[in-house]
C-alpha positions as CSV (number, residue, x, y, z in Angstrom):
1,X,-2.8,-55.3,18.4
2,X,-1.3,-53.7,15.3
3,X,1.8,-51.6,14.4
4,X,3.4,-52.4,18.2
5,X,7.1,-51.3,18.5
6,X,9.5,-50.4,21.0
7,X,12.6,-47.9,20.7
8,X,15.8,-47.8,22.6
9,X,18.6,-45.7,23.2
10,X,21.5,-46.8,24.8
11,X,24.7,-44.6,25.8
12,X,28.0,-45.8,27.8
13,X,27.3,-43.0,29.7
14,X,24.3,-43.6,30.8
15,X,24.9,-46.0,33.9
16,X,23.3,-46.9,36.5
17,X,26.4,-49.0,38.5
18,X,28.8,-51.7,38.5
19,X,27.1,-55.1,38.7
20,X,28.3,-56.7,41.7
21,X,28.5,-60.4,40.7
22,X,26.9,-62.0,44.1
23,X,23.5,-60.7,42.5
24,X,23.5,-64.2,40.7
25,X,24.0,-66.1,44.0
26,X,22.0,-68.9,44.8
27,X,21.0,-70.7,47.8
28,X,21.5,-74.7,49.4
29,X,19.4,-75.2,52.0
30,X,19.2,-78.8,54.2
31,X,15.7,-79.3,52.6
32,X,14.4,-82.0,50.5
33,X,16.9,-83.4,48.0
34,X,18.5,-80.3,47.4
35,X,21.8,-81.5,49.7
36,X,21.1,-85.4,49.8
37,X,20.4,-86.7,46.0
38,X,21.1,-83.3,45.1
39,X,25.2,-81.8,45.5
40,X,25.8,-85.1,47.0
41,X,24.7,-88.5,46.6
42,X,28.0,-91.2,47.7
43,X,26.4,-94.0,45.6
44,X,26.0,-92.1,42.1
45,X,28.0,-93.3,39.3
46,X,29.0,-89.6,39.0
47,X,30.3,-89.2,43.1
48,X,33.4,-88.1,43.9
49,X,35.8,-89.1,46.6
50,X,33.7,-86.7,48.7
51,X,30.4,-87.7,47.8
52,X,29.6,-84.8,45.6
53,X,27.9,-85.3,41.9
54,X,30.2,-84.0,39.5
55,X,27.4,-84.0,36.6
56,X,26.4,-81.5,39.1
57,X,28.8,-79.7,39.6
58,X,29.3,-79.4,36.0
59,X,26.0,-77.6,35.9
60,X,26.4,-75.4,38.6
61,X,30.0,-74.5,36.8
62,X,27.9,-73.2,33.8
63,X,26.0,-70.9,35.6
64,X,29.0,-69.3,37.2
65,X,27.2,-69.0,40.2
66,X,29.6,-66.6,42.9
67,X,28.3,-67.2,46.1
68,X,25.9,-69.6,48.0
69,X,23.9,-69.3,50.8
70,X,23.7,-71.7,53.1
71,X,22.7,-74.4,55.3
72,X,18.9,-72.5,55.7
73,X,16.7,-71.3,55.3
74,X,13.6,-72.0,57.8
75,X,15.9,-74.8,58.7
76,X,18.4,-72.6,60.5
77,X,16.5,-71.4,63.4
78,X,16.7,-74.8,65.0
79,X,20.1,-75.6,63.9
80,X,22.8,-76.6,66.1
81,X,26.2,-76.1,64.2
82,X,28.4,-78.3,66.1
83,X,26.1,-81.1,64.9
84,X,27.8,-81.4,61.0
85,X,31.4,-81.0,61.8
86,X,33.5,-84.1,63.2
87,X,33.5,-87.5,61.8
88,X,30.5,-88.2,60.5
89,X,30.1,-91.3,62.3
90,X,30.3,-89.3,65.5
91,X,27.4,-86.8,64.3
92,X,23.6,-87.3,65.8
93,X,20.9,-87.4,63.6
94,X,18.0,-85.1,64.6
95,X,14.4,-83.9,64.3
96,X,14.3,-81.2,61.8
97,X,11.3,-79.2,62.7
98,X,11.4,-76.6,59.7
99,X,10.1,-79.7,57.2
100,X,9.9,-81.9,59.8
101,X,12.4,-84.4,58.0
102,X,15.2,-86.4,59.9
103,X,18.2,-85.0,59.2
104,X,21.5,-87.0,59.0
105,X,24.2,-84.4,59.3
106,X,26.4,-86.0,57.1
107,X,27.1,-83.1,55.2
108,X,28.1,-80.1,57.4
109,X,30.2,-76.8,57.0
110,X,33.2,-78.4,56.5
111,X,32.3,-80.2,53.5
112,X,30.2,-77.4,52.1
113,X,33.0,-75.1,51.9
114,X,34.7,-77.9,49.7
115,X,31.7,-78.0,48.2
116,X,31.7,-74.1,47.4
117,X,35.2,-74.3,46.0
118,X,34.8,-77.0,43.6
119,X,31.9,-74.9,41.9
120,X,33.6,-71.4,42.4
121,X,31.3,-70.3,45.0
122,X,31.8,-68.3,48.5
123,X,29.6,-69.0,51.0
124,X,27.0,-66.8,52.5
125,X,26.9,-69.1,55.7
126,X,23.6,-68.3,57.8
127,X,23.4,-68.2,62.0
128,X,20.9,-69.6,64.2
129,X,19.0,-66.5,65.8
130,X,15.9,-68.7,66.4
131,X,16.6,-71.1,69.2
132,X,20.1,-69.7,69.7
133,X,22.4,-66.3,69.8
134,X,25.4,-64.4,70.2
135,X,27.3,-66.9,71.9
136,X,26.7,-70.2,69.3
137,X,27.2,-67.6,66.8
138,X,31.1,-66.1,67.9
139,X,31.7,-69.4,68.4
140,X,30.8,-70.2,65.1
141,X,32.6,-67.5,63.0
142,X,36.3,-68.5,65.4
143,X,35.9,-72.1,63.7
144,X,35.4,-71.0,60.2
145,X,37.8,-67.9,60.2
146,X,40.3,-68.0,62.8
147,X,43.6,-69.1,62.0
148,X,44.1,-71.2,65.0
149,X,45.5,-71.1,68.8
150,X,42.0,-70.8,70.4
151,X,39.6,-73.7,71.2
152,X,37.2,-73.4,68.2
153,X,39.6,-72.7,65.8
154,X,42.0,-75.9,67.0
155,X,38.7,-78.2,66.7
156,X,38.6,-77.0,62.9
157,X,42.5,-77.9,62.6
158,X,41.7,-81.0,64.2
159,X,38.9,-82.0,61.7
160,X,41.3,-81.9,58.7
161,X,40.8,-78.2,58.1
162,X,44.0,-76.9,58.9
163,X,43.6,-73.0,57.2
164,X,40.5,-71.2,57.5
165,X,37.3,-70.9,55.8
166,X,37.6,-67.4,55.9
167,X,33.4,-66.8,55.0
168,X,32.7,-63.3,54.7
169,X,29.4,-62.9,54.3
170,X,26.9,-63.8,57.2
171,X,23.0,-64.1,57.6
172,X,21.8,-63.1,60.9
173,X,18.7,-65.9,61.1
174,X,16.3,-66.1,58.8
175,X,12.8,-64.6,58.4
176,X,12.5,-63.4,61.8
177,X,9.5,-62.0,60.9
178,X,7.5,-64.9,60.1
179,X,5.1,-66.7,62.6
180,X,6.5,-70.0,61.3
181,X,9.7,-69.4,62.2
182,X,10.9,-71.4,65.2
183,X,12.0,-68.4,67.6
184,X,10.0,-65.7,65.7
185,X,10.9,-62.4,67.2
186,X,9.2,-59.0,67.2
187,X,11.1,-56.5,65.1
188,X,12.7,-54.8,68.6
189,X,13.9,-58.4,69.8
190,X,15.1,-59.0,66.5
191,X,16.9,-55.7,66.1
192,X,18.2,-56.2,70.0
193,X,19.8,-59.9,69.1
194,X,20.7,-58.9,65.8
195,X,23.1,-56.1,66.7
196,X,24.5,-57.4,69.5
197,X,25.2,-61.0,67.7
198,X,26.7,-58.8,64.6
199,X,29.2,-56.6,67.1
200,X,30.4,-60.1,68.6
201,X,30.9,-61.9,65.5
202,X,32.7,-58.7,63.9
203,X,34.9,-58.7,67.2
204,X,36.0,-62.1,66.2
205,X,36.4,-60.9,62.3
206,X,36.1,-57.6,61.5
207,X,36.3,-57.8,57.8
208,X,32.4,-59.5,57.5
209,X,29.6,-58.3,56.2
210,X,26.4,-59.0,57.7
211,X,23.0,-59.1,56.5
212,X,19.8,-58.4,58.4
213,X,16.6,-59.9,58.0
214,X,13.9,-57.9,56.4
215,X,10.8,-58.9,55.9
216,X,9.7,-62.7,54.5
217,X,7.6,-61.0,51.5
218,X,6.4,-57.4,50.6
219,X,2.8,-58.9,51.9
220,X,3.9,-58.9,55.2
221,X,1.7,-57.1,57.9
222,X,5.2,-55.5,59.4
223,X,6.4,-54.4,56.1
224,X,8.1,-51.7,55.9
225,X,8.4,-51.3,59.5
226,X,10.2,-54.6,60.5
227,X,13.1,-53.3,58.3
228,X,12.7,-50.0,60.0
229,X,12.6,-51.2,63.5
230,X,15.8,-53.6,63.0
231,X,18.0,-50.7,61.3
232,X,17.1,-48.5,63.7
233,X,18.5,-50.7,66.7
234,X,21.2,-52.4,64.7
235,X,22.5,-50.3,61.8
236,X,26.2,-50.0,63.1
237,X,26.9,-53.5,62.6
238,X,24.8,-54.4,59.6
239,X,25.9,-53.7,55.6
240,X,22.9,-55.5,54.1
241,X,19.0,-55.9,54.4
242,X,17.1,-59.2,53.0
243,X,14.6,-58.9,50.9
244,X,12.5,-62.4,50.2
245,X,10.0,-62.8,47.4
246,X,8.2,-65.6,45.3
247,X,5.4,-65.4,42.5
248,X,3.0,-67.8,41.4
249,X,0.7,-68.2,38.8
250,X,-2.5,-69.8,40.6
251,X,-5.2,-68.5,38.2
252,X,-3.8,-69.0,35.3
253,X,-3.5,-65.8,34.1
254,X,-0.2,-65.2,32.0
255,X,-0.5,-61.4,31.5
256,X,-1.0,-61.0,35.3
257,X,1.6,-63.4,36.1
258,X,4.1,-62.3,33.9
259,X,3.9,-58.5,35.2
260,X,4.7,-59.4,38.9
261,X,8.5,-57.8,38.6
262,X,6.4,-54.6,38.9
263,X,5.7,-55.8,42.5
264,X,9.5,-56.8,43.1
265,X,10.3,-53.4,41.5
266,X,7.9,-51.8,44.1
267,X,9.3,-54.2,47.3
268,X,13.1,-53.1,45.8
269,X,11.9,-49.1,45.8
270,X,10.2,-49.1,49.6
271,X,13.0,-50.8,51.5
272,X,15.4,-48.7,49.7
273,X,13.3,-45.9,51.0
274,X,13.0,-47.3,54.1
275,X,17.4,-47.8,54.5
276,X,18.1,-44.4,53.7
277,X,15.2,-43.2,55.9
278,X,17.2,-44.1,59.2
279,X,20.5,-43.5,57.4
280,X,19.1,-40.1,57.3
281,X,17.6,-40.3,60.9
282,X,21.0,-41.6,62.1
283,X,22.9,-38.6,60.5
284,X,25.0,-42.1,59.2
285,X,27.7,-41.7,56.2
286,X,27.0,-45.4,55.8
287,X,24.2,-46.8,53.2
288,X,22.6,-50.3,53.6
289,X,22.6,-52.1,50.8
290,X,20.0,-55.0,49.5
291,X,20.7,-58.5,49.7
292,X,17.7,-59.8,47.9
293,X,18.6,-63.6,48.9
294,X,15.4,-65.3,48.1
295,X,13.6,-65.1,45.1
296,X,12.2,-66.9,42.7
297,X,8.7,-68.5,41.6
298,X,7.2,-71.1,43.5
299,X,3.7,-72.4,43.2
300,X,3.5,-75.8,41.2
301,X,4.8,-78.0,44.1
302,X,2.6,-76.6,46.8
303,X,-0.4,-79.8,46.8
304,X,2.4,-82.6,46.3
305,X,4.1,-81.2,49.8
306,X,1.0,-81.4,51.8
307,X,1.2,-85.1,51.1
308,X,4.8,-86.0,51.9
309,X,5.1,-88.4,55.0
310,X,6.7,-86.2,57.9
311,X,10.0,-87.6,59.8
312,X,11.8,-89.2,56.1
313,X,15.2,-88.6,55.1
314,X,15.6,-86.1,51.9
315,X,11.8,-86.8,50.5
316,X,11.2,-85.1,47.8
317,X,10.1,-81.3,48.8
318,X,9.1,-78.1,46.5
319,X,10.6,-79.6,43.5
320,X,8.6,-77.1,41.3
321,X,8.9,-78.0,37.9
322,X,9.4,-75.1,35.9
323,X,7.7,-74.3,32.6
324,X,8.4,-71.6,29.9
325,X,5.8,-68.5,31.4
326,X,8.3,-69.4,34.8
327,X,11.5,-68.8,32.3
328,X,9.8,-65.1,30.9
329,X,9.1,-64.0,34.6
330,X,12.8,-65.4,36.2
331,X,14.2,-63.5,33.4
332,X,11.9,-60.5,34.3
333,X,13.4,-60.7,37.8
334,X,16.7,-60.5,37.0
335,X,16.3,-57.4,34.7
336,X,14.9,-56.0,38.0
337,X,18.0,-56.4,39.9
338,X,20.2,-55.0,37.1
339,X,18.0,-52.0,37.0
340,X,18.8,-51.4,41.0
341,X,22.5,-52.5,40.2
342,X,23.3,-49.1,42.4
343,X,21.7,-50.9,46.0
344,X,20.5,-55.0,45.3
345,X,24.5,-55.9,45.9
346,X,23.9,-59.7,46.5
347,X,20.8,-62.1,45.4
348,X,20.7,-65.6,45.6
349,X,18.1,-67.6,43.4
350,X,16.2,-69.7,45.9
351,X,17.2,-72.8,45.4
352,X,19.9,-74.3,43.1
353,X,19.4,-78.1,42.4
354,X,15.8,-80.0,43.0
355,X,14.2,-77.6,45.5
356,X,12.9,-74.9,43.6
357,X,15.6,-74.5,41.1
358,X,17.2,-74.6,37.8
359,X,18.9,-77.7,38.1
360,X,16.9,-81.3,38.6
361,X,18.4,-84.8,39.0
362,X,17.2,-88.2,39.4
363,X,18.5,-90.4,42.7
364,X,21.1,-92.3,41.2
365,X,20.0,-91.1,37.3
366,X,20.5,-87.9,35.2
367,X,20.6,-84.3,36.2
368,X,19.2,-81.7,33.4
369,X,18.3,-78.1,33.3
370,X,15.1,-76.6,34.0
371,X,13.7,-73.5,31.4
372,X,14.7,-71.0,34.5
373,X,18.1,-72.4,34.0
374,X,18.6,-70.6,30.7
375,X,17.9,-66.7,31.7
376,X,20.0,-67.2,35.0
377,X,22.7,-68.6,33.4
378,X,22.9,-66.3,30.6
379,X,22.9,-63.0,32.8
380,X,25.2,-64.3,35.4
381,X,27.6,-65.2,32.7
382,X,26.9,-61.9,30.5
383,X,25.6,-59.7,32.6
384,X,29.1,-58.5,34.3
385,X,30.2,-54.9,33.9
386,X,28.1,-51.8,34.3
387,X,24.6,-51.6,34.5
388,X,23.8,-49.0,31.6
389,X,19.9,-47.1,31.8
390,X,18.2,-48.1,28.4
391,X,15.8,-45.1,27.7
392,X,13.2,-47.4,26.6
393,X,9.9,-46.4,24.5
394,X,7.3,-49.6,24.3
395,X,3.7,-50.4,24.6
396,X,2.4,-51.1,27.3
397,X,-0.9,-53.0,28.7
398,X,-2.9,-53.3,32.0
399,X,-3.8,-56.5,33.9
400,X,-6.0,-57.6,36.6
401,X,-3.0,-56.4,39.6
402,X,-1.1,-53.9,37.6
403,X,-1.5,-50.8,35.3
404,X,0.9,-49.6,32.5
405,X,2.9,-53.2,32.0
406,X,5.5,-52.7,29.9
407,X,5.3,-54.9,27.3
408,X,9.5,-54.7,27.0
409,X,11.5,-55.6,30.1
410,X,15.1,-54.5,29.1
411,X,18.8,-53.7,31.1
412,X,21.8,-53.3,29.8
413,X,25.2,-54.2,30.7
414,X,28.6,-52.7,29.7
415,X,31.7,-55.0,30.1
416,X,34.5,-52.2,29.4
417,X,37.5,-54.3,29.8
418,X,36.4,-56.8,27.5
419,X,34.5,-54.3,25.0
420,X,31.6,-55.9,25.1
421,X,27.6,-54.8,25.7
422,X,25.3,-57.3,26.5
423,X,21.2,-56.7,26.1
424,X,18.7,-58.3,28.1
425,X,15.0,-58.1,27.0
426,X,11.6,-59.9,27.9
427,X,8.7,-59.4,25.5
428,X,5.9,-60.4,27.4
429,X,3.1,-60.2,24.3
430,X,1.3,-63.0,24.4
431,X,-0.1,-62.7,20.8
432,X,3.0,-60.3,18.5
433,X,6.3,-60.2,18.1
434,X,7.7,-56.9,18.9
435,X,10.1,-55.0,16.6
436,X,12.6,-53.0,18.5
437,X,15.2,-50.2,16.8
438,X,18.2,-49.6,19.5
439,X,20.1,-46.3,19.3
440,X,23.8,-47.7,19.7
441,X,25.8,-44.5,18.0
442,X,28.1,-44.3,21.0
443,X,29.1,-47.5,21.0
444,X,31.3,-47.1,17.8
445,X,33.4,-49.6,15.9
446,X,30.9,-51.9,17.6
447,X,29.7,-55.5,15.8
448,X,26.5,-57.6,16.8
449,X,27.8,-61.2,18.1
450,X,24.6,-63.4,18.4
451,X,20.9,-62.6,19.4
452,X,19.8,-65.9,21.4
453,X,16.5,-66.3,21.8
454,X,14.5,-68.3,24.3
455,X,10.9,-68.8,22.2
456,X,8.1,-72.1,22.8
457,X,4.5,-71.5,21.2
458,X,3.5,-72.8,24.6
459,X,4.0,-71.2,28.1
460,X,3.5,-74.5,29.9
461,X,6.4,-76.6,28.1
462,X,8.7,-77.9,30.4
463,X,12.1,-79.6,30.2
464,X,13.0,-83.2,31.2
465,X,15.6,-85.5,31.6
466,X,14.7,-86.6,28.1
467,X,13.8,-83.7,26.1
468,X,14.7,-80.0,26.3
469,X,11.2,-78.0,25.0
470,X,12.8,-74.7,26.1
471,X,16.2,-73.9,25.0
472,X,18.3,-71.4,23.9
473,X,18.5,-70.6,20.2
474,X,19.7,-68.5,17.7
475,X,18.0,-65.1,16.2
476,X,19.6,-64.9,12.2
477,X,17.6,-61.9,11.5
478,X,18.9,-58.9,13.8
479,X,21.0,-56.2,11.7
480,X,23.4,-53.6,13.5
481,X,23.7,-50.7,10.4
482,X,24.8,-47.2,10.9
483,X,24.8,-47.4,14.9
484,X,20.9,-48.6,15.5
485,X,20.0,-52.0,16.1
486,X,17.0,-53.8,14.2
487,X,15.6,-56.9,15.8
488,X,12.3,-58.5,16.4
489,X,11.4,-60.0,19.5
490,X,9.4,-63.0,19.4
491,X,6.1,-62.8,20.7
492,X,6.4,-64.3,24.6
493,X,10.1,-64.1,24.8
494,X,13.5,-64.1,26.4
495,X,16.4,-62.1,24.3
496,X,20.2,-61.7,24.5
497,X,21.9,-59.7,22.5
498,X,25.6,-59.3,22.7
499,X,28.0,-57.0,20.8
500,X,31.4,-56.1,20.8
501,X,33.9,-53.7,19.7
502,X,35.5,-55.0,16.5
């Protein structure tokens, strides 16, 4: 294809919203190693007094990840609570249905709030509306967040935790939707238990926000009119929706796979529709905002779980491992949220170390980054400020699910305080680089930092413990001159460029 280019013009007043950072949250769920061998393994050379991997840690600490949504998951709609706080000793060890794994509850709340705070991260802690309700769930909320004087909030005290936890951010279940799910509910019994565990809960706290399940994918049967159903029963007490979404790449088609943030673009578009549609029926001043907390691409790990011997401890479950195509796409994704910076409030990367997710370890070895690592880290430590509109001219191409693929993903993101502009772009060629002038004229007095480039001849490299096929590196040949940007995007590629005010 000959003569391809793309234009861009880009104006400080042209914005969309301010980022809010919990859009690159992640998620820790009690599934395969991503708690045991993953954030905490006692016996590594790298523990700490707790237990927690500090190589680990150190990774997470790169991708300045702000919140973390925990302990499930499919896992939480048999979980009893009460089982991980205590001494340990003291705590049973039970039948995990969800991955039907044993699990030891030797790490609990308690410990994943210290957790949390050696990485930076809140915690978006997640209640049991499967096999459980309103009660387990006030009862919950009074350990973690009140002070103390009441029964719940003494037994806290009396494990060690002597102030709060003071979560603010709550999941009422998970996937309610789904036919998997232990105590799967119809969208009016999950509406029903939904609003009346959120009034509790925010009688207990009233400064939480609480998000709703939506629907488990976009593909859903119910969807839109789960979402519809639930915020029409429980909209006074909710101030998010979930939205839950994976991709894979089955047939080994790149241009196909690689255009599939059209569909999360599409899932974003209807529930928003779908929020402000019973807002409107409601005659409510109050918008619901999107809380897209799982996402991600998961495929490649699918045949090696069917084979996994059921009641283990910590086997080694959905540990996808992640090649360059998966890097293009997770960067894809996260342009998508920045374009909805106005309504997709909170996100959280499903998972963060071994299951599904950007960081890997070895029991008792190494921990390295996977090729998702790179875009995820470089927008949640970039991307903070204002989401800006790039008026954006590119080719585009069709594939065998979608028509008029832009071949140029792009946001944009304006950190005022720190006079700095940040520019994310995918070029999802797979044959030609792509040229790409960018109008900057009202950023004045403006100079181009770096252009860092994520580029492999071949989507399937992956990264190991031993070798690094796909990682970040520098573009030498992008000019800033007279307020309009010249670069060339690689053909296949994942761009940042940064510029600030001189």
């Amino acid at each position: 294809m000959a003569n391809v280019k793309a234009k861009m013009i880009l104006d400080k007043n042209y914005q969309i919203a301010k980022v809010d950072e919990r859009i690159y949250g992640s998620f820790i769920e009690h599934l395969g190693r991503a708690v045991y061998g993953g954030i905490y393994e006692p016996g590594h050379p790298e523990a700490d007094e707790q237990g927690f991997r500090k190589d680990v840690i150190d990774l997470v600490k790169e991708l300045q990840v702000p919140i973390v949504r925990y302990p499930g998951g499919n896992m939480v709609s048999a979980y009893n609570w009460e089982d991980g706080v205590g001494p340990k000793e003291d705590r049973p060890r039970r039948l995990e249905l969800a991955w039907r794994t044993i699990e030891t509850n030797e790490v609990g709340t308690n410990e994943f709030a210290d957790w949390a705070k050696k990485v930076g991260a809140e915690v978006m802690m997640a209640v049991n509306l499967g096999t459980r309700g309103i009660d387990a769930a006030r009862n919950f909320i009074e350990y973690t967040n009140h002070p103390g004087g009441t029964y719940w909030s003494d037994l806290r005290r009396s494990h060690g935790y002597e102030q709060p936890h003071n979560i603010k951010t709550w999941c009422l279940g998970n996937e309610m939707d789904g036919s998997w799910q232990i105590g799967h509910k119809t969208a009016h019994e999950y509406g029903r238990i939904a609003q009346e565990t959120g009034k509790a809960m925010k009688l207990v706290d009233p400064t939480i926000e609480l998000v709703a399940c939506g629907s488990s994918s976009s593909g859903m049967p119910t969807f839109p009119e789960y979402e519809a159903t639930t915020l029409d029963l429980a909209y006074d007490h909710l101030d998010f929706i979930s939205l839950h979404q994976y991709y894979g790449n089955r047939s080994n088609d790149p241009a196909n796979f690689l255009a599939k943030n059209l569909d999360m673009d599409h899932f974003i578009k209807t529930v928003i529709s779908t929020c402000d549609y019973i807002k409107a029926k409601k005659r409510s001043k109050k918008s619901i905002n999107l809380s897209f907390d799982e996402w991600n691409v998961w495929y490649h790990s699918n045949q090696a779980d069917r084979e996994i011997e059921p009641w283990s401890i910590a086997p080694p479950q959905l540990e996808d491992h992640y090649n360059f195509e998966d890097a293009l796409l997770v960067g894809s994704m996260l342009i998508t949220f920045l374009q909805h910076a106005d309504r997709v409030k909170m996100a959280a990367m499903a998972q963060l170390v071994n299951v599904i997710a950007p960081i890997m370890t070895e029991n008792n070895g190494r921990a390295w980054k996977q090729t998702i690592f790179y875009p995820y880290m470089h927008t949640s430590v970039f991307g903070r400020g204002i989401s800006l509109k790039p008026i954006l001219t590119t080719p585009k191409y069709d594939s065998k699910d979608f028509t008029d693929v832009p071949y140029v993903d792009s946001a944009a993101v304006y950190n005022e305080e720190n006079e700095e502009v940040t520019i994310f772009l995918v070029n999802k060629h797979l044959e030609s680089s792509m040229p790409i002038d960018i109008d900057l004229r009202s950023f004045e007095d403006y100079k181009l930092v770096e252009h860092i480039e994520l580029v492999n001849d071949d989507l399937k490299a992956v990264n190991t413990a031993d070798h690094q096929a796909v990682a970040p590196q520098s573009n030498k040949d992008s000019k800033l001159d007279n307020g309009v940007l010249s670069a060339n995007l690689a053909k296949t590629s994942w761009n940042v460029i940064r510029l600030k005010k001189s």
